[in-house]
NUVO-964540 format. One record per residue: residue number from 0; residue in one letter; x, y, z of N, C-alpha, C, O in turn. Coordinates in nm, 2 decimals, decimal comma, padded with zeros to 4 digits. Each point is the difference from the previous one (the first is absolute). Layout:
<recs>
nr = NUM; rest = A; n.u = X; n.v = Y; n.w = Z; ca.u = X; ca.v = Y; ca.w = Z; c.u = X; c.v = Y; c.w = Z; o.u = X; o.v = Y; o.w = Z
...
</recs>
This chain:
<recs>
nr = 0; rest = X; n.u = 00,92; n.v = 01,89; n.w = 01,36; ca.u = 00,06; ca.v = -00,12; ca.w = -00,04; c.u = -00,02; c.v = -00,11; c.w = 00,11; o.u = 00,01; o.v = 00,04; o.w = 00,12
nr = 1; rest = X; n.u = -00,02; n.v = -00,15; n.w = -00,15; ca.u = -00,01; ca.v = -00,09; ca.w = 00,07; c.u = 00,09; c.v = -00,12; c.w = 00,01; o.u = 00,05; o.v = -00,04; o.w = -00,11
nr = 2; rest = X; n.u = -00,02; n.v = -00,02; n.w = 00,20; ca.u = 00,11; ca.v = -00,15; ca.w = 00,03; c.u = -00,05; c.v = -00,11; c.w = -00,02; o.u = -00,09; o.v = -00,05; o.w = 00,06
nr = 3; rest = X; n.u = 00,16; n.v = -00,01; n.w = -00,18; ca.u = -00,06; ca.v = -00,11; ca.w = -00,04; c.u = 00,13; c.v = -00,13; c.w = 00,01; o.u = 00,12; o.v = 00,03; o.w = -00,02
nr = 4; rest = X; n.u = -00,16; n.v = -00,16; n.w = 00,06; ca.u = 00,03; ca.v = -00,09; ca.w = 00,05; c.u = -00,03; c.v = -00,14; c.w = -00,14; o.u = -00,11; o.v = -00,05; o.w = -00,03
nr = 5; rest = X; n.u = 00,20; n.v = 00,02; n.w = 00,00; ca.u = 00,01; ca.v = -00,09; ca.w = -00,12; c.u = 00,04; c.v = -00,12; c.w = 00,13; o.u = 00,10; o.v = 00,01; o.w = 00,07
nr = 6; rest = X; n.u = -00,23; n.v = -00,16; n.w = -00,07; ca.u = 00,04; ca.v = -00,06; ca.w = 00,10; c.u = 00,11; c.v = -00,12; c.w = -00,03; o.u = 00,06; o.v = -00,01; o.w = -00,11
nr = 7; rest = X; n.u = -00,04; n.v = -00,05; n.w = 00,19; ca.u = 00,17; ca.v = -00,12; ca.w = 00,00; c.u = -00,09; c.v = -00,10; c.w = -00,11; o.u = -00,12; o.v = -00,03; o.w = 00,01
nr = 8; rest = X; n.u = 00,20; n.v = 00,01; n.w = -00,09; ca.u = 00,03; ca.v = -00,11; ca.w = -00,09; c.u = 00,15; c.v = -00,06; c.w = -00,04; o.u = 00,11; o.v = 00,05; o.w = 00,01
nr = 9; rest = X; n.u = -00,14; n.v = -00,21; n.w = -00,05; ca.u = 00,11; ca.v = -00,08; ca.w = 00,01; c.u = 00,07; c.v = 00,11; c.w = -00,14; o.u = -00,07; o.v = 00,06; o.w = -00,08
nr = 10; rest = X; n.u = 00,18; n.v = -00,06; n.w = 00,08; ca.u = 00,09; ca.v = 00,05; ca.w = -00,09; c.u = 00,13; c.v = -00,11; c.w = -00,09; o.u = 00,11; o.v = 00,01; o.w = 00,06
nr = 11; rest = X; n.u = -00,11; n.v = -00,07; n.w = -00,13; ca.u = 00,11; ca.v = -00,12; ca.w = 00,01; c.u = 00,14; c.v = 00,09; c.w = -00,04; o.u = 00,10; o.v = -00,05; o.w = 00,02
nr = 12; rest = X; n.u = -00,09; n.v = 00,18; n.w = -00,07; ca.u = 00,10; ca.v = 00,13; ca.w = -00,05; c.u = 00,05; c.v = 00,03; c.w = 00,20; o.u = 00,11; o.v = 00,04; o.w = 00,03
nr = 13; rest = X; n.u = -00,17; n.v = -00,06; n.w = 00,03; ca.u = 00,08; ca.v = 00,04; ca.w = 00,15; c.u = -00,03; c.v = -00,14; c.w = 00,11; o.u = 00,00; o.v = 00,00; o.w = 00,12
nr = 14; rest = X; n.u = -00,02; n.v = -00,10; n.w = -00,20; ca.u = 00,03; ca.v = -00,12; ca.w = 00,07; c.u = -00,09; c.v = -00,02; c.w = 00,14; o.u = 00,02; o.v = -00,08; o.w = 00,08
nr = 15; rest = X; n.u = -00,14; n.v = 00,19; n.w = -00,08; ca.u = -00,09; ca.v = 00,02; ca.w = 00,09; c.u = -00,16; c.v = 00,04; c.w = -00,01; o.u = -00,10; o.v = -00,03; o.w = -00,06
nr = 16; rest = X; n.u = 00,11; n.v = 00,11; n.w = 00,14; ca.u = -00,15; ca.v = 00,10; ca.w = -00,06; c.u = 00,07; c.v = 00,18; c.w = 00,01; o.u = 00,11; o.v = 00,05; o.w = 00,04
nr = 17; rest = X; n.u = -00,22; n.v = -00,01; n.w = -00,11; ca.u = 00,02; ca.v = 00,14; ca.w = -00,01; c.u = -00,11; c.v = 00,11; c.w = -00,04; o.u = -00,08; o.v = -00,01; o.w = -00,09
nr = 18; rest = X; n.u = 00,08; n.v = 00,10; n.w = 00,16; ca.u = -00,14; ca.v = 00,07; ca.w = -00,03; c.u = 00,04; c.v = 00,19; c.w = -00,01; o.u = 00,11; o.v = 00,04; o.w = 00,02
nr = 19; rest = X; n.u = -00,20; n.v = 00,02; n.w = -00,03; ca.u = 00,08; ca.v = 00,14; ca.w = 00,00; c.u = -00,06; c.v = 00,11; c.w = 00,05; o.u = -00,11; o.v = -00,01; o.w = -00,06
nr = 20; rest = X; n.u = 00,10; n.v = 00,13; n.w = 00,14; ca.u = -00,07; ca.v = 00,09; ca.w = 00,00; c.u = 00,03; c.v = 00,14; c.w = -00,09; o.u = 00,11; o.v = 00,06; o.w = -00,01
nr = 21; rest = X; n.u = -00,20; n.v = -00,03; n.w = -00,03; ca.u = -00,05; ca.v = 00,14; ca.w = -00,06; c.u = -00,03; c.v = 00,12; c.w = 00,07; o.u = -00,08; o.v = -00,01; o.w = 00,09
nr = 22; rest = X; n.u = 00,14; n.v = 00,18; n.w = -00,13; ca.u = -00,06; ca.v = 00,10; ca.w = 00,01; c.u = -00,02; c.v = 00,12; c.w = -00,08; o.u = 00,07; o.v = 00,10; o.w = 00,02
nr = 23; rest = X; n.u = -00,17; n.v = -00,11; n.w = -00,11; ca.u = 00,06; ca.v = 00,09; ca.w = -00,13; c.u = 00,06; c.v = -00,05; c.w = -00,09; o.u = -00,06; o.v = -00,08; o.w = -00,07
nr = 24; rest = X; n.u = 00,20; n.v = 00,10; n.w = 00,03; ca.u = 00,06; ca.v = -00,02; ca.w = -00,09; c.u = 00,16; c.v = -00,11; c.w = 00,03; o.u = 00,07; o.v = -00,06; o.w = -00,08
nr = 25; rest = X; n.u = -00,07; n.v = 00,08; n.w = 00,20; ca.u = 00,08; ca.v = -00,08; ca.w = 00,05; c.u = -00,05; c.v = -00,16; c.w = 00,08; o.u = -00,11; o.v = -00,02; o.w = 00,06
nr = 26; rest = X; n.u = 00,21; n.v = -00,06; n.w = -00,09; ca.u = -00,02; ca.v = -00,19; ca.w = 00,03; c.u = 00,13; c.v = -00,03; c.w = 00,03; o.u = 00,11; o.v = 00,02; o.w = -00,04
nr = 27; rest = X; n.u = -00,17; n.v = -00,07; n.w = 00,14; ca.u = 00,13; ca.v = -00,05; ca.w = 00,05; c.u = -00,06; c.v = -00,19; c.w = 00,07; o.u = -00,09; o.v = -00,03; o.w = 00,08
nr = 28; rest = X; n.u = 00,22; n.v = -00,05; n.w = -00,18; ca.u = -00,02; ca.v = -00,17; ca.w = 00,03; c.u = 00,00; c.v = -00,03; c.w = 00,13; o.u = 00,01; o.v = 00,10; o.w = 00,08
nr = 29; rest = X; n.u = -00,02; n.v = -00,24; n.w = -00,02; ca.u = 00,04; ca.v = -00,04; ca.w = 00,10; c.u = 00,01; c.v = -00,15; c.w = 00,02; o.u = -00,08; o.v = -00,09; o.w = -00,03
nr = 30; rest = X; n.u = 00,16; n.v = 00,09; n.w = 00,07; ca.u = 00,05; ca.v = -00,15; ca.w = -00,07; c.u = 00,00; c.v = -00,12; c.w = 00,12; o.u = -00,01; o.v = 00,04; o.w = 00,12
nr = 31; rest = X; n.u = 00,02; n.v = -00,19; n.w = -00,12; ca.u = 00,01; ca.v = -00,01; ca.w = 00,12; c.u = 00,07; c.v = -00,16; c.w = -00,10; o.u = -00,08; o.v = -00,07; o.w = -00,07
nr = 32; rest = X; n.u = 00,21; n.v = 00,04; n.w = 00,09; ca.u = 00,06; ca.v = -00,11; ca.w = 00,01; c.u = 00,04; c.v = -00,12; c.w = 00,07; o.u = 00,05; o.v = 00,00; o.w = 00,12
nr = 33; rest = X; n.u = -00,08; n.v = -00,12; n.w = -00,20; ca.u = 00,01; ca.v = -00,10; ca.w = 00,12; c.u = 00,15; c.v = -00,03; c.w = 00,02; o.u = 00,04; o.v = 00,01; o.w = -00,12
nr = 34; rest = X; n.u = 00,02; n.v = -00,03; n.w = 00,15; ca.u = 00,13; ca.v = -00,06; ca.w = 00,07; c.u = -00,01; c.v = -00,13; c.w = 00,06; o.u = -00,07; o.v = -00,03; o.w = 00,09
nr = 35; rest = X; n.u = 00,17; n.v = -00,05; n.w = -00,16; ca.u = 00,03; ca.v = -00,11; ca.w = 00,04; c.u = 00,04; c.v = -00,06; c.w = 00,15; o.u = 00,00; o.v = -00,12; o.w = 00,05
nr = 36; rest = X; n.u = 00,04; n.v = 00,23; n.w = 00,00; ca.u = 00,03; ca.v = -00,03; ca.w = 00,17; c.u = -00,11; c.v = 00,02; c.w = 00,09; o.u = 00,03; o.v = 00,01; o.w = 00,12
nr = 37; rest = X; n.u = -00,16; n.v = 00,00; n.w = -00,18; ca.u = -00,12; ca.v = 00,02; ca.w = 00,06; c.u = -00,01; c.v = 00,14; c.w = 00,05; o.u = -00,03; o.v = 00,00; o.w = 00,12
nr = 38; rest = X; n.u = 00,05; n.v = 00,11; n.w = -00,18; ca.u = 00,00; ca.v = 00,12; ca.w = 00,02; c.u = -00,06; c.v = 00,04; c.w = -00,14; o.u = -00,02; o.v = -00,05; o.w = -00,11
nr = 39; rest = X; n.u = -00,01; n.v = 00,21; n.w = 00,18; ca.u = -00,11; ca.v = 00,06; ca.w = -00,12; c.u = 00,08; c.v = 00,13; c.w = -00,06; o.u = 00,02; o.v = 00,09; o.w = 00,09
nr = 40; rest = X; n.u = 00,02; n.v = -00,06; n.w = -00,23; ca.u = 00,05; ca.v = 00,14; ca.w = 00,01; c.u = -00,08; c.v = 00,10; c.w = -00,06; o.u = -00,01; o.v = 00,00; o.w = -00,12
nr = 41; rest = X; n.u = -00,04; n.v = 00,10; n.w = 00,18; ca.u = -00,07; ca.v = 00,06; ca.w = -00,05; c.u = 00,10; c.v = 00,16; c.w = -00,05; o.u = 00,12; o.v = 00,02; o.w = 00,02
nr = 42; rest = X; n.u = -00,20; n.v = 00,05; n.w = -00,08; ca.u = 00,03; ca.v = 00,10; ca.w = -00,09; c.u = -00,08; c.v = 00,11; c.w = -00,07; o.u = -00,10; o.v = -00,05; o.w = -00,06
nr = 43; rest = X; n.u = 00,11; n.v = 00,19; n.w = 00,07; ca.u = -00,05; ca.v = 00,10; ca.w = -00,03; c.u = 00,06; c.v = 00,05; c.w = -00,12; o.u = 00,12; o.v = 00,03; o.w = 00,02
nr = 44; rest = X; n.u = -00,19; n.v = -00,02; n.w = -00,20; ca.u = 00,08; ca.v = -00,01; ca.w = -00,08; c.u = -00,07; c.v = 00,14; c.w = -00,09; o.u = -00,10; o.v = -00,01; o.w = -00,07
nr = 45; rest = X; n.u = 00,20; n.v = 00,18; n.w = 00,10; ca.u = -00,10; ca.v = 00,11; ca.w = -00,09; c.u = 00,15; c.v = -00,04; c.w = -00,15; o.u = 00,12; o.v = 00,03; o.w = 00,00
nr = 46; rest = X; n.u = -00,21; n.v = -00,10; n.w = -00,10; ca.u = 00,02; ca.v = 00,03; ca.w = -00,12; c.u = 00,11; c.v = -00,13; c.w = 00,05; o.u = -00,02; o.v = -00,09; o.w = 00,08
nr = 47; rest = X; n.u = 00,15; n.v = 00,12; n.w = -00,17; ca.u = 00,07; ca.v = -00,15; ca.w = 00,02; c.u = 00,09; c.v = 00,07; c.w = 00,15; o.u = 00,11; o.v = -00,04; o.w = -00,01
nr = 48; rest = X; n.u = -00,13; n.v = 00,10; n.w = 00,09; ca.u = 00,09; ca.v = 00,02; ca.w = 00,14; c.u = -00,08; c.v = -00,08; c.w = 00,13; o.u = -00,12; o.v = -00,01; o.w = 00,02
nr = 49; rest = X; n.u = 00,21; n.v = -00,04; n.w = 00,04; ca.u = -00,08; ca.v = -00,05; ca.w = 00,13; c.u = 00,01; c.v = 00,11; c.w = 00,11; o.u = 00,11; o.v = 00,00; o.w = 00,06
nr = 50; rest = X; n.u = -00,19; n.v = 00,10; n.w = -00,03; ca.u = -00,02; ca.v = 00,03; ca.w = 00,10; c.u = 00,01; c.v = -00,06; c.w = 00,14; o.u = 00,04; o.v = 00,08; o.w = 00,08
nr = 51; rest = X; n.u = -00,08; n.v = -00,19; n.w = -00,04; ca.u = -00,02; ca.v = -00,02; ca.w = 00,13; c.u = 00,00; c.v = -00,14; c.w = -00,03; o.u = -00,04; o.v = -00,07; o.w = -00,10
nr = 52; rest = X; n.u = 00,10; n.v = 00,01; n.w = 00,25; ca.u = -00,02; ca.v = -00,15; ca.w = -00,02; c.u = 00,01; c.v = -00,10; c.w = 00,13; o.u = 00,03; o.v = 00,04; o.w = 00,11
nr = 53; rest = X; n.u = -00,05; n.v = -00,16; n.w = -00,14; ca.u = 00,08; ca.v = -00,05; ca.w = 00,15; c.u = -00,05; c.v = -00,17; c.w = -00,01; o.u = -00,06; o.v = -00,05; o.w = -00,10
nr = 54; rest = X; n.u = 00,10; n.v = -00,01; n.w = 00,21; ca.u = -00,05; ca.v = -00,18; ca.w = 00,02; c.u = -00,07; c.v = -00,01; c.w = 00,11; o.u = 00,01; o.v = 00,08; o.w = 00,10
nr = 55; rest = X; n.u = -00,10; n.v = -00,17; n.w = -00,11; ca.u = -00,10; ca.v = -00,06; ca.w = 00,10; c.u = 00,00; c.v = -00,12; c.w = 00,02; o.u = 00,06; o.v = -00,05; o.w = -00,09
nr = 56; rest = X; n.u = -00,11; n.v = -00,04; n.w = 00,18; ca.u = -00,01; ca.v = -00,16; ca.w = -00,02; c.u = -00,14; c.v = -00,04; c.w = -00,04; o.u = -00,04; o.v = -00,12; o.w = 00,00
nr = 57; rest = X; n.u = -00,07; n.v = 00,25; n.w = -00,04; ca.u = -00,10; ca.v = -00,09; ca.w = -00,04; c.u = -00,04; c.v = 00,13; c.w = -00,11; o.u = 00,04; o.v = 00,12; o.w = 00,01
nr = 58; rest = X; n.u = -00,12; n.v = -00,17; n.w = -00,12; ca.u = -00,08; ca.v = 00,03; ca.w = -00,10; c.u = -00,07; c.v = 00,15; c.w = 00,02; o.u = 00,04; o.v = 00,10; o.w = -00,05
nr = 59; rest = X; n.u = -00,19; n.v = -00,13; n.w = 00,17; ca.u = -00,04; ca.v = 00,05; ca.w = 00,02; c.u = 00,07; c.v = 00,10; c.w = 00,08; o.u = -00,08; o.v = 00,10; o.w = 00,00
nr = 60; rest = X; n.u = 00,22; n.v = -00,06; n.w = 00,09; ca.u = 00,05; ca.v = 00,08; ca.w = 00,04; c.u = 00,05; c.v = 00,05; c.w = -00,12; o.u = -00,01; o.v = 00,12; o.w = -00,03
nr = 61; rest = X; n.u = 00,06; n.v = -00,20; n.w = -00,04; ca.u = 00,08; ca.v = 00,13; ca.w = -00,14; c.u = -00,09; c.v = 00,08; c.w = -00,07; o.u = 00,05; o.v = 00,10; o.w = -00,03
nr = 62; rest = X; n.u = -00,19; n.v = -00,12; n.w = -00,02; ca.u = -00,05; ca.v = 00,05; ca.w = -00,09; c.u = -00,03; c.v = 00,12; c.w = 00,13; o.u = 00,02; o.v = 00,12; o.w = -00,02
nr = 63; rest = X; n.u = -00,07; n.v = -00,15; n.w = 00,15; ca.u = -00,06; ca.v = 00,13; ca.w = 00,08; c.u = 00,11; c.v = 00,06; c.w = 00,02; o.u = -00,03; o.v = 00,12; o.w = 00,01
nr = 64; rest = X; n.u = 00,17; n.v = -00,13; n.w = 00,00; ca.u = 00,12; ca.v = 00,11; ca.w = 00,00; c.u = -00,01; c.v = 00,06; c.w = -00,13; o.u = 00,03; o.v = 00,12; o.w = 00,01
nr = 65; rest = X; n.u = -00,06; n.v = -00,16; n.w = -00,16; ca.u = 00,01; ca.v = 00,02; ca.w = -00,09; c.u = -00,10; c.v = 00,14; c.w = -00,04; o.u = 00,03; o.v = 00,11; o.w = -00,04
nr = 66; rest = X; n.u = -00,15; n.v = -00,17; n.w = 00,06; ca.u = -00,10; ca.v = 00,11; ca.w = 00,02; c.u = 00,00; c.v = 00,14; c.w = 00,08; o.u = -00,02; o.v = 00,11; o.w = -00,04
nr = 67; rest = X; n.u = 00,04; n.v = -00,16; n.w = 00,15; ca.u = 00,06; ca.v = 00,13; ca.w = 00,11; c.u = 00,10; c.v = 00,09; c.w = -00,08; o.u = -00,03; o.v = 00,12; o.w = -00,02
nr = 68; rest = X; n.u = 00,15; n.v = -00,17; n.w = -00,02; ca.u = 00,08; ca.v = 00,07; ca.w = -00,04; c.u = 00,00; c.v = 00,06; c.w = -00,14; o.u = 00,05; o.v = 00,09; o.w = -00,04
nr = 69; rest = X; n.u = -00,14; n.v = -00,18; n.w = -00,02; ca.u = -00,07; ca.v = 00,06; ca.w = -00,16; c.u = -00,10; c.v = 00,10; c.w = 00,04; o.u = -00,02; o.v = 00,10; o.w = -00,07
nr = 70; rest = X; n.u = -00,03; n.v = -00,10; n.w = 00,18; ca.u = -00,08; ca.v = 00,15; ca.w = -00,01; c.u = 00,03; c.v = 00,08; c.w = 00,09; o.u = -00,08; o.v = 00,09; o.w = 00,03
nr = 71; rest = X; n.u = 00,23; n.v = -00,11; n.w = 00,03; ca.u = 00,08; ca.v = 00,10; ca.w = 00,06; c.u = 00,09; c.v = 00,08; c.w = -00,13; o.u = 00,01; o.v = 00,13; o.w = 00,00
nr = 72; rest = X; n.u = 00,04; n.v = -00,20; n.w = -00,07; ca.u = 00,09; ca.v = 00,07; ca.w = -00,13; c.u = -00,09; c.v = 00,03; c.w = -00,04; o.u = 00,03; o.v = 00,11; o.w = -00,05
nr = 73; rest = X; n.u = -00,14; n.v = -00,13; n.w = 00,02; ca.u = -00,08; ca.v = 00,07; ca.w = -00,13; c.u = -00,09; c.v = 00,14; c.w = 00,05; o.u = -00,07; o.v = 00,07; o.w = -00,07
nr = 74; rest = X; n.u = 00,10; n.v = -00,06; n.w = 00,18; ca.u = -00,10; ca.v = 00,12; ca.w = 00,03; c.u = 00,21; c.v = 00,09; c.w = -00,03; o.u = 00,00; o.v = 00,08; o.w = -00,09
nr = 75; rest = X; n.u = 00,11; n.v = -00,11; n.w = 00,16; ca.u = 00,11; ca.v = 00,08; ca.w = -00,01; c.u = -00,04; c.v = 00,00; c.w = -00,14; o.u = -00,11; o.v = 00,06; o.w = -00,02
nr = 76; rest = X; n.u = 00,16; n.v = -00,10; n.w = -00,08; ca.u = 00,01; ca.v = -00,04; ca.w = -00,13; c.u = -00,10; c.v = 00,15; c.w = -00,04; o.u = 00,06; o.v = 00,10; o.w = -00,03
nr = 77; rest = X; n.u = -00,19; n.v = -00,10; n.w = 00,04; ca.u = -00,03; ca.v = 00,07; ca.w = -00,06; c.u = -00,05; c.v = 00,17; c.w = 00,08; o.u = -00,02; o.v = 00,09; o.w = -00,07
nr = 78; rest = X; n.u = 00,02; n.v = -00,09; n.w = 00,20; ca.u = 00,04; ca.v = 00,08; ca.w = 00,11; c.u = 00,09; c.v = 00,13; c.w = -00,07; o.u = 00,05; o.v = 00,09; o.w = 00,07
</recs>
């Protein structure tokens, strides 16, 4: 099986972008919200639970914490 990477697109349902990785049979979202105080919230989402999450002050920091930790739960996840 192989890891597959659905890349960032604008999402207007999470008021940001959002993209997802794959392994098998399991997906898990990733979300990345803009916030009005100039902060970013990002989010690791298997099925409707958030796994993993946190804030950033820029974009490109939230989606790369987002990633990292999407393909840290997803190897536990299916491990």
């Amino acid at each position: 099986m192989t890891v597959k990477f659905l890349p960032w697109r604008p999402d207007a349902d999470v008021y940001g972008e959002a993209a997802g990785v794959a392994f098998g049979s399991r997906f898990l979202d990733l979300v990345v919200t803009y916030c009005g105080d100039q902060t970013f919230e990002w989010e690791v989402v298997d099925a409707c639970d958030v796994i993993e999450g946190g804030i950033t002050v820029s974009a490109v920091e939230a989606r790369r914490a987002a990633e990292f930790a999407g393909r840290r739960a997803l190897f536990c996840v299916v491990a």
